[in-house]
Structure formats: structure tokens, C-alpha cells
C-alpha positions as CSV (number, residue, x, y, z in Angstrom):
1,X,-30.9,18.9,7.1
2,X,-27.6,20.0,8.7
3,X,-28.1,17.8,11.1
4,X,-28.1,14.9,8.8
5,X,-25.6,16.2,6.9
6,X,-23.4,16.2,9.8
7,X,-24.1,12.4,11.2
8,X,-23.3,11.7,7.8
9,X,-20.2,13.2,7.3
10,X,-19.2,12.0,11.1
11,X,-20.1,8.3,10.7
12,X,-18.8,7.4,7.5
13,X,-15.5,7.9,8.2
14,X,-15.6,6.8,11.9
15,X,-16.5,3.5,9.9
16,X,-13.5,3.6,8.0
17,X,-11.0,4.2,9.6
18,X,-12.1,2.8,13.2
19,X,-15.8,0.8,12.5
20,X,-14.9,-1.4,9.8
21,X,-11.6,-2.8,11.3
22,X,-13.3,-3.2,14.9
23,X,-16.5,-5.1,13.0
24,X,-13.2,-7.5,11.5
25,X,-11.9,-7.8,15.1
26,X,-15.4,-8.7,16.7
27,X,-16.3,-11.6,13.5
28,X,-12.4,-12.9,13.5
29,X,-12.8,-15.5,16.1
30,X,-16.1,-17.0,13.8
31,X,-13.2,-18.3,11.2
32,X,-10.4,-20.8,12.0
33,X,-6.7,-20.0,12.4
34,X,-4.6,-20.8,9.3
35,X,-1.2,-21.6,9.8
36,X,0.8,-23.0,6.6
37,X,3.4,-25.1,6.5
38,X,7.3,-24.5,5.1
39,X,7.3,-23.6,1.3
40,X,7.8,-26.5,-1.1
41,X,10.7,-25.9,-3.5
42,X,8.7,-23.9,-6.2
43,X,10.6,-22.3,-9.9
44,X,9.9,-18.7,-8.6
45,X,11.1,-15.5,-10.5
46,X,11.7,-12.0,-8.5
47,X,10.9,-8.4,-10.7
48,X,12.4,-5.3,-9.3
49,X,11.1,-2.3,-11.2
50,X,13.8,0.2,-10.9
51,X,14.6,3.8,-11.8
52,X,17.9,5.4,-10.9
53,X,18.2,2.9,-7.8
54,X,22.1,2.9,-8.1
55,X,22.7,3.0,-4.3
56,X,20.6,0.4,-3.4
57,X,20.4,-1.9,-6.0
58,X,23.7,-4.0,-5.5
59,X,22.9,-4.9,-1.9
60,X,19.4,-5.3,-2.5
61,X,20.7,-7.9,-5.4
62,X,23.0,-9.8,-2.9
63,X,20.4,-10.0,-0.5
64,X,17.5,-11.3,-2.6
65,X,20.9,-14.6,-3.4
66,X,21.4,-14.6,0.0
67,X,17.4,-16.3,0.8
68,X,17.7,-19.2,3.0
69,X,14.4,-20.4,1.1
70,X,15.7,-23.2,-1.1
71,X,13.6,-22.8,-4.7
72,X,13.4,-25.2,-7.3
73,X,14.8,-22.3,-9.6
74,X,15.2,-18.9,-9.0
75,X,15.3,-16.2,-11.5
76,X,15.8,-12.2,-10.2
77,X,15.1,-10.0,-13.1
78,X,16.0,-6.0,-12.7
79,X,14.2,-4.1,-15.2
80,X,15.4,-0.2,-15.5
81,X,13.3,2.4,-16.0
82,X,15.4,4.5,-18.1
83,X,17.5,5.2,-15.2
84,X,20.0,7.8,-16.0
85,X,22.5,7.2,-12.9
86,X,24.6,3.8,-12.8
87,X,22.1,1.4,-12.1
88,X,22.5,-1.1,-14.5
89,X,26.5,-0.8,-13.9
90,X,25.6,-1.6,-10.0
91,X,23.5,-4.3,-10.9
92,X,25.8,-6.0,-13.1
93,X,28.6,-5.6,-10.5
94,X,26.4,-8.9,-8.9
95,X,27.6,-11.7,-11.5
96,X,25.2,-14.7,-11.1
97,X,23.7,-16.2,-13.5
98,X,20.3,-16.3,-11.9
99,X,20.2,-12.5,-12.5
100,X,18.7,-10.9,-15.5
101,X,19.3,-7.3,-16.1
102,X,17.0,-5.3,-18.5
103,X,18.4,-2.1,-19.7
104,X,14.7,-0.2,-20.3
105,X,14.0,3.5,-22.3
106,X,11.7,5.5,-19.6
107,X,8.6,3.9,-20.1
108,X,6.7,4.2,-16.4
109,X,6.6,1.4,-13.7
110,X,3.6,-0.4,-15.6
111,X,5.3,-1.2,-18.3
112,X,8.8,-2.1,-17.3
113,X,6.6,-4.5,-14.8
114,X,5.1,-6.5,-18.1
115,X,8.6,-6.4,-19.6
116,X,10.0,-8.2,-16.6
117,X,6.9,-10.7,-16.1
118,X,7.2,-11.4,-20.0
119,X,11.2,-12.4,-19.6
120,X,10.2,-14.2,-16.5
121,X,10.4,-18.3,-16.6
122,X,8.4,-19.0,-12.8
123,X,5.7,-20.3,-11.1
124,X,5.4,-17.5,-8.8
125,X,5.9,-14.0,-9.5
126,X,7.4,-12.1,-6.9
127,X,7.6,-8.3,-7.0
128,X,9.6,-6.0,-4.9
129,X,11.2,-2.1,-4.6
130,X,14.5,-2.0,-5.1
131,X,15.0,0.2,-1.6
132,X,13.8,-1.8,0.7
133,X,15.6,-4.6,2.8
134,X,14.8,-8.0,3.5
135,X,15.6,-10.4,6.4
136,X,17.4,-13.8,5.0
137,X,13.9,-15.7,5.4
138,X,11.3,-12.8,3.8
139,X,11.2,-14.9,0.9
140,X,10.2,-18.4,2.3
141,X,7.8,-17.1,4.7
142,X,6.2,-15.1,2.0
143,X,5.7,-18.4,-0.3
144,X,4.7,-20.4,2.7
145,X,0.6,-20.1,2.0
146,X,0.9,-21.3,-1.8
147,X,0.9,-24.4,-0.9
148,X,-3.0,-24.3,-0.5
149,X,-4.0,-24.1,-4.1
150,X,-6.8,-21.8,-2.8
151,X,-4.4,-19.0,-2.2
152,X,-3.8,-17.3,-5.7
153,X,-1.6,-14.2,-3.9
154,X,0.5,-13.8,-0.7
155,X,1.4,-10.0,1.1
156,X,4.3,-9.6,3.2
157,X,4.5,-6.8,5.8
158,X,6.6,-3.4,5.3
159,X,7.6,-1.7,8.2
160,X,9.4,1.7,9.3
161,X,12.0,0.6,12.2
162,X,13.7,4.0,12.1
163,X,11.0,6.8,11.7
164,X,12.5,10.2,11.3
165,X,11.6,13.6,12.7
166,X,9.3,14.6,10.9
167,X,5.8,13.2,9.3
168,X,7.4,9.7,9.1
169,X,6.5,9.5,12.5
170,X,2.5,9.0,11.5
171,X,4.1,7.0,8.2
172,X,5.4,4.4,10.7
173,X,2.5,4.3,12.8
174,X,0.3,3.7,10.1
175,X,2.0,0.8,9.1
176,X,1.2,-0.6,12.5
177,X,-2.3,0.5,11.5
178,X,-2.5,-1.3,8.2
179,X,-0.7,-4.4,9.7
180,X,-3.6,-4.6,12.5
181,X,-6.2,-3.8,9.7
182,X,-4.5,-6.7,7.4
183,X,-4.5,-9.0,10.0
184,X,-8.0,-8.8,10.7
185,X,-8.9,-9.3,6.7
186,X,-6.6,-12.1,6.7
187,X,-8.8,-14.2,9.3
188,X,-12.0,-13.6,8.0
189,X,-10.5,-14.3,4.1
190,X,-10.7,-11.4,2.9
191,X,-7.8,-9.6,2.4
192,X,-8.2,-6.6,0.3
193,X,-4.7,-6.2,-1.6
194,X,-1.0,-6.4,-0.9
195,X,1.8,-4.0,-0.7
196,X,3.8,-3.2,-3.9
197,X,6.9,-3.6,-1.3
198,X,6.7,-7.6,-1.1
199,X,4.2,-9.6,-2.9
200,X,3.9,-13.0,-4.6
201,X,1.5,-14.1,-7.2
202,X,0.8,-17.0,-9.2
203,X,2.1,-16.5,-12.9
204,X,-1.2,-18.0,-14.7
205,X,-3.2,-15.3,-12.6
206,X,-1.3,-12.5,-13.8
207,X,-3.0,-10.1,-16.3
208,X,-1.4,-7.3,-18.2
209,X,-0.7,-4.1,-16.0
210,X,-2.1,-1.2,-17.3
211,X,-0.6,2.2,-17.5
212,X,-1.9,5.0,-14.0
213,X,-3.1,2.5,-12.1
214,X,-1.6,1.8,-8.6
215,X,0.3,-1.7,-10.0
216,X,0.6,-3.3,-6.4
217,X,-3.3,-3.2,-5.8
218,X,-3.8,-4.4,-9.7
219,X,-1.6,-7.1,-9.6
220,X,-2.6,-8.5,-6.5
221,X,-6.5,-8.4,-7.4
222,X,-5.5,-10.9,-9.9
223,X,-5.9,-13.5,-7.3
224,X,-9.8,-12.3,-6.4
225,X,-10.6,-11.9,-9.8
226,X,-9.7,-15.6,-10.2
227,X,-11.8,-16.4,-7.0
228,X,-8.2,-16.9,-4.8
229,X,-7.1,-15.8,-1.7
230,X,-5.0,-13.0,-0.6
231,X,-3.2,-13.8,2.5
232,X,-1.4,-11.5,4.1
233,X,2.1,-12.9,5.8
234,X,3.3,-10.5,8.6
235,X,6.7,-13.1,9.5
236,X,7.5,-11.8,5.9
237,X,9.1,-8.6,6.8
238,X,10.5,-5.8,4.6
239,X,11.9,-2.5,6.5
240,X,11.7,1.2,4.2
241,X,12.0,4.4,5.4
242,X,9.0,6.8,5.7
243,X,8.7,10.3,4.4
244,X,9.7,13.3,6.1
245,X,9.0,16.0,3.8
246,X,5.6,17.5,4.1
247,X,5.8,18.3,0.1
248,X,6.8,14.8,-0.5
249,X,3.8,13.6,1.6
250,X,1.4,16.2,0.2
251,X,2.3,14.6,-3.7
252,X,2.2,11.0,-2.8
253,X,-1.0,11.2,-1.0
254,X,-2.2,12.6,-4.0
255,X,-0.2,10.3,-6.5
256,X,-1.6,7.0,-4.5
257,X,-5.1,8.5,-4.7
258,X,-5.5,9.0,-8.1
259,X,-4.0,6.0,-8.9
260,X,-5.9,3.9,-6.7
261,X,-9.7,5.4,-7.7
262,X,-8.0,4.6,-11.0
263,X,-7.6,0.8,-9.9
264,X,-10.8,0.6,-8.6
265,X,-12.5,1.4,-11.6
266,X,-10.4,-1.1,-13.7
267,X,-11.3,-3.7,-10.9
268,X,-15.0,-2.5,-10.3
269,X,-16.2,-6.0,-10.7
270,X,-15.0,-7.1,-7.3
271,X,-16.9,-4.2,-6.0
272,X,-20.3,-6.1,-6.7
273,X,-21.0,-8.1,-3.5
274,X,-23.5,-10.5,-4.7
275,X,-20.4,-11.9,-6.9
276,X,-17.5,-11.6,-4.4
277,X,-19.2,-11.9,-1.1
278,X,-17.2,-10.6,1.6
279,X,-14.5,-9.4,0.1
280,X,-16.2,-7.0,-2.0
281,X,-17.7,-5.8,1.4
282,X,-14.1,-5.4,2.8
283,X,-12.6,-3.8,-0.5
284,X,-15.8,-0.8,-0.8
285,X,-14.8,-0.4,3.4
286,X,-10.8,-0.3,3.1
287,X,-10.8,1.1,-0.1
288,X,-13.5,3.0,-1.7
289,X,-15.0,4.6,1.4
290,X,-11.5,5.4,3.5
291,X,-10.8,7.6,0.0
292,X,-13.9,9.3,-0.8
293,X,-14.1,10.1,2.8
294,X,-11.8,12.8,3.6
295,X,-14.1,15.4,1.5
296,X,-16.7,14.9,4.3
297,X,-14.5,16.7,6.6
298,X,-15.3,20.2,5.1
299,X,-19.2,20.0,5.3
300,X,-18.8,17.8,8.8
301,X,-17.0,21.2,10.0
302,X,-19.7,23.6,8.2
303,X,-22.6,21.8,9.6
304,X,-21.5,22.1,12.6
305,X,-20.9,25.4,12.6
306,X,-24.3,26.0,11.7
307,X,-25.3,23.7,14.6
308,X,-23.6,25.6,17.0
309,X,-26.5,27.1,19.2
310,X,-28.5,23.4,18.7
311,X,-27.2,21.3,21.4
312,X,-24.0,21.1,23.9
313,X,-22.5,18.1,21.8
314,X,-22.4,20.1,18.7
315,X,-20.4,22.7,20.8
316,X,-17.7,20.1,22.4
317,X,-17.8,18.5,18.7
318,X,-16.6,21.8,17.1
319,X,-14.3,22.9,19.4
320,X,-12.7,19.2,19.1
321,X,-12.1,19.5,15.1
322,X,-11.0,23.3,15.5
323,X,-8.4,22.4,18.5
324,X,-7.3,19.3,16.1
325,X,-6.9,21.4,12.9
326,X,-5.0,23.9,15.1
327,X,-2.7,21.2,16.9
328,X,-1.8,19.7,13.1
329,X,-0.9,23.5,11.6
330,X,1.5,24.4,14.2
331,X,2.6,20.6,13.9
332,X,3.3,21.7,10.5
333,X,5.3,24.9,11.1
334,X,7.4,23.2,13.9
335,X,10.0,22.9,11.1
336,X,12.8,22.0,13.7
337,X,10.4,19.4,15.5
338,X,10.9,20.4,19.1
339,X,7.3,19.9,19.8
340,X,5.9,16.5,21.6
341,X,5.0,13.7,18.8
342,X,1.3,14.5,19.0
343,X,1.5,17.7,16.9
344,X,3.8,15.6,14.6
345,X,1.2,13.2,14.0
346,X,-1.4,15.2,13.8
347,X,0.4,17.0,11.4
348,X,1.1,14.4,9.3
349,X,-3.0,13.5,9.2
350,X,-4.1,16.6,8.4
351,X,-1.2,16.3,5.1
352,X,-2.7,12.5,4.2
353,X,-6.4,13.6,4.3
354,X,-5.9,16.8,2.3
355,X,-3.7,15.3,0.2
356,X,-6.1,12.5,-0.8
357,X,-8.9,15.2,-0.9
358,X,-6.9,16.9,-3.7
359,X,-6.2,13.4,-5.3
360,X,-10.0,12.8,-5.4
361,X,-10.8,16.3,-7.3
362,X,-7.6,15.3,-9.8
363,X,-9.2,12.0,-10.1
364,X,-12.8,13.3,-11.3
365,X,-10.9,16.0,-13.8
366,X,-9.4,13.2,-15.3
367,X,-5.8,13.8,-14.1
368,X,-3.5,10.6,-14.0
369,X,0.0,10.2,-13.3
370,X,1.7,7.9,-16.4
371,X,5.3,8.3,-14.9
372,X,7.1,7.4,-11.3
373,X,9.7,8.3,-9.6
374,X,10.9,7.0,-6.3
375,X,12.3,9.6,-4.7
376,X,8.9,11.0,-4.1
377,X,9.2,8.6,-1.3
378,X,11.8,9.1,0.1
């Protein structure tokens, strides 16, 4: 029994993180290449959800004008989340008349979303953070594969060009990660969901956004649930900045966990493969199992403690996950960072995958977080 228990605990999350994306890499090559061509002109309205984005939100504005992608209309919407600094003051400072400015009583990101979609006039829905930066052609290469009518959703790529000192170190790596991982779903069609940071969506797919759910992955999923396409767009870059703070890290891991078991049960329909084929194979891998599996780490390590005296491999395995768990605490008290970057990023694993364990427990007590605040990841 402890031996099974252990295999177990070993192999399914060797298959998420590492076995599914290497099974994509290995079945790529059986699907063609798809390259779109340039974006037609399309009537395509941007939604920034914001909450006390004042510092950003004027050049983000001027920016998102700036777009060398030449729409048939263009309509930018800022909806404030009862932002108490000078947000909407910023945001008027920009006087266009292509920019709509919705002056919100705290209400959570869900809902100032479906306040901006309802005021919105476009084709394509576009949503992106107010803190992140684009290049001058994010937004034409982002709109470039909805020219396939197939395609009902388009992801562009977030990346972390300055990391800091601390845990967004493994925050920027991941990225690299997740861009690999998306790349991967993308050729085989079936991308599993796009980054709240930069994605597009046909209007007619969008459906209401309820209230604790993780709105990036519920408002991409609109596509699937319609039988379209995600494709994921890595020449449509966004840069952010990645968290530092092991407290910061600690409450978004749990934050995105809740909210995304939360998603997953309000999308559980595309977790049923004889209906979604492949992708509902991809979204139980990338999704379901990569978060239920961090609470196999605990047995994996009591199991084998217990198979200690067994066989040699059980010893090498155990003083592996000990010397790890080790190398990620002192990661975590080198509060000045003067170690080498392994302990960093080991440090900054060991925060993610207790973080999401916690989330899971919160999850199944019925926990749910109702209200944001973006500072939690910064």
C-alpha cells in the first residue's frame, strides 16, 4: 500500500507539470502550422477593469490610442472599481472621444467587467490590466487569428523582462513555462484559456461573468463552450512585473486557486471528453490535475518515509525531497538575496505549491474571494 500510494503521489504530478506538456511536444508535429494573416479592420472595444490604478492608467490610455492596428472603430472603456485615489481624474486627463470612463461604487472585478461589456459597442471584446504595457502592435497581432471564423478567442503572451530579487525570479520563469506549455496547446487546438493580461473575444460569445470566479479563464471558455478556438498569440506581447514579496505570493497562490476550482466547476461541462475531445483532455491536465496535485506532496513524502528500509531508490528519493524542502526554506530566509538563484527559485516553488494547497482546503470549506485588489500583485 505505501508503495502505491507513493507512485501515485510521484506520477501524477510528474504528469502535470513535466508529462502532459512533453506528450503536447511529441503529438505537435501530427497538426499543421497555422499562421494568420494581418487583422481586417474590425469595430473592436478594449475594457480595463481598474481599482485605484492612478499611476498607470494615463499612459496605459495613451498607449492603447497609440496602436498601429487600424480598427474599423475603436472604443476603450475604463470602468473603476470604486477606486478611492485619482483614477478617474488620470483617466480623463486623456481627452479622446474614443474613451469612455465609468466612475463605479466597489463592486469587485466581475462586475465592473459586465458594466464595461454592457456599455461596449464592438465586435471584439478586448480585455486588459490597467498595469501592464503594450508594444505599438500588441493589438493587431492579437486580432490577427479572428479572421478564421473558427477561432471564437485569441491570448496574447505576458512576460516579466525585469524580474526582481526576490520570488519574481521563479514568477518570470514560469511565464517562459506557461508560454512553452501554451505553445504546445496552440498546435494541437487545444488551448486551454487565456491570460486576463491580454485577451480578445468575440462579443456574441460572451456570457455574463459571475462573481469569485477567476474572470480571465471564464471569459475566455466562452469560445469552447461555443465549440471555438482559443489561440494563443505569443507576437502579442504585454510586459508586468512579478511579485517579490513571499506574503504577496503566499495570498495570490491561494486567491488564483480558489478562484480557479471555482471556474472549473462553473465550466465543468468542458471537462467531459466525449463532448469536447481533446481539449477537455488538455483542460483536466493543465488545469484540474496541476491544482489538486500539490496535496500529494505530503503523503509522497510520508510514504516514503515509511519506505525507507525497502529499496535504495526510496532512500536517494527521500533525501532528494528533504535536500529540496531544505534548499527552498533557507531560500526563504535569505531576506537580503545573496544566495545563487537556485534557492530563490526553489523558494518561490515551495511558496506556489503550499499556497495552492491552502487554496484547495479554502476551496472545499467553501471560502471565496468576492473582492480584488491589485496590489496583491505587485
Amino acid at each position: 500500500m505505501a508503495e502505491f500510494i507513493f507512485w501515485l503521489c510521484l506520477l501524477l504530478p510528474v504528469y502535470a507539470w513535466l508529462g502532459y506538456p512533453l506528450l503536447l511536444t511529441l503529438i505537435a508535429p501530427l497538426f499543421p502550422a497555422r499562421r494568420p494573416a494581418p487583422a481586417p479592420p474590425m469595430n473592436v472595444s478594449i475594457i480595463i477593469a481598474a481599482h485605484n490604478e492612478a499611476r498607470h492608467i494615463e499612459e496605459k490610455l495613451r498607449t492603447l490610442l497609440a496602436q498601429d492596428y487600424q480598427a474599423h472603430s475603436l472604443q476603450i472603456i475604463l470602468a473603476s472599481d470604486g477606486s478611492t485615489d485619482d483614477t478617474v481624474a488620470c483617466a480623463h486627463k486623456v481627452i479622446d472621444p474614443r474613451i469612455s470612463v465609468l466612475d463605479l461604487p466597489r463592486q469587485g472585478k466581475a462586475a465592473t467587467l459586465n458594466a464595461g461589456v454592457a456599455l461596449s459597442t464592438g465586435e471584439i471584446l478586448v480585455f486588459t490590466d490597467a498595469d501592464n504595457q503594450w508594444s505599438s502592435n500588441t493589438l493587431g497581432q492579437l486580432l490577427a487569428p479572428l479572421a478564421d471564423p473558427e477561432v471564437g478567442a485569441c491570448a496574447g503572451h505576458m512576460l516579466i523582462p525585469v524580474p526582481g530579487k526576490g520570488l519574481s525570479l521563479g514568477d518570470s520563469l514560469y511565464r517562459h513555462y506557461e508560454g512553452w506549455l501554451r505553445k504546445m496547446e496552440n498546435r494541437t487546438g487545444c488551448m486551454v484559456s487565456a491570460d486576463g493580461a491580454l485577451l480578445a473575444l468575440r462579443r456574441e460569445l460572451f456570457q455574463h461573468v459571475p462573481a469569485e470566479v477567476n474572470d480571465d479563464f471564464f471569459i475566455s471558455t466562452c469560445a469552447p463552450v461555443a465549440f471555438k478556438r482559443i489561440v494563443y498569440v505569443p507576437e502579442a506581447k504585454v510586459s508586468d512585473q512579478g511579485v517579490d514579496e513571499i506574503a504577496k505570493q503566499w495570498r495570490r497562490r491561494q486567491r488564483v486557486t480558489v478562484g480557479g476550482l471555482q471556474s472549473l466547476a462553473r465550466r465543468r461541462e468542458l471537462l467531459n471528453p466525449w463532448r469536447h475531445g481533446l481539449y477537455a483532455i488538455a483542460l483536466i491536465s493543465h488545469k484540474l490535475i496541476r491544482r489538486l496535485a500539490p496535496i500529494l506532496l505530503l503523503p509522497l513524502l510520508l510514504s516514503n518515509v515509511w519506505l525507507w528500509n525497502v529499496h535504495g531508490f526510496y532512500r536517494l528519493s527521500l533525501i532528494a525531497q528533504l535536500l529540496g524542502y531544505a534548499v527552498a526554506i533557507v531560500g526563504l530566509l535569505d531576506v537580503q538575496h545573496r544566495l545563487p538563484k537556485p534557492f530563490r527559485l526553489a523558494a518561490f516553488v515551495l511558496v506556489t505549491l503550499a499556497g495552492m494547497s491552502i487554496g484547495l482546503w479554502q476551496f472545499l470549506r467553501g471560502q471565496r474571494y468576492a473582492q480584488w485588489n491589485p496590489e496583491q500583485n505587485r
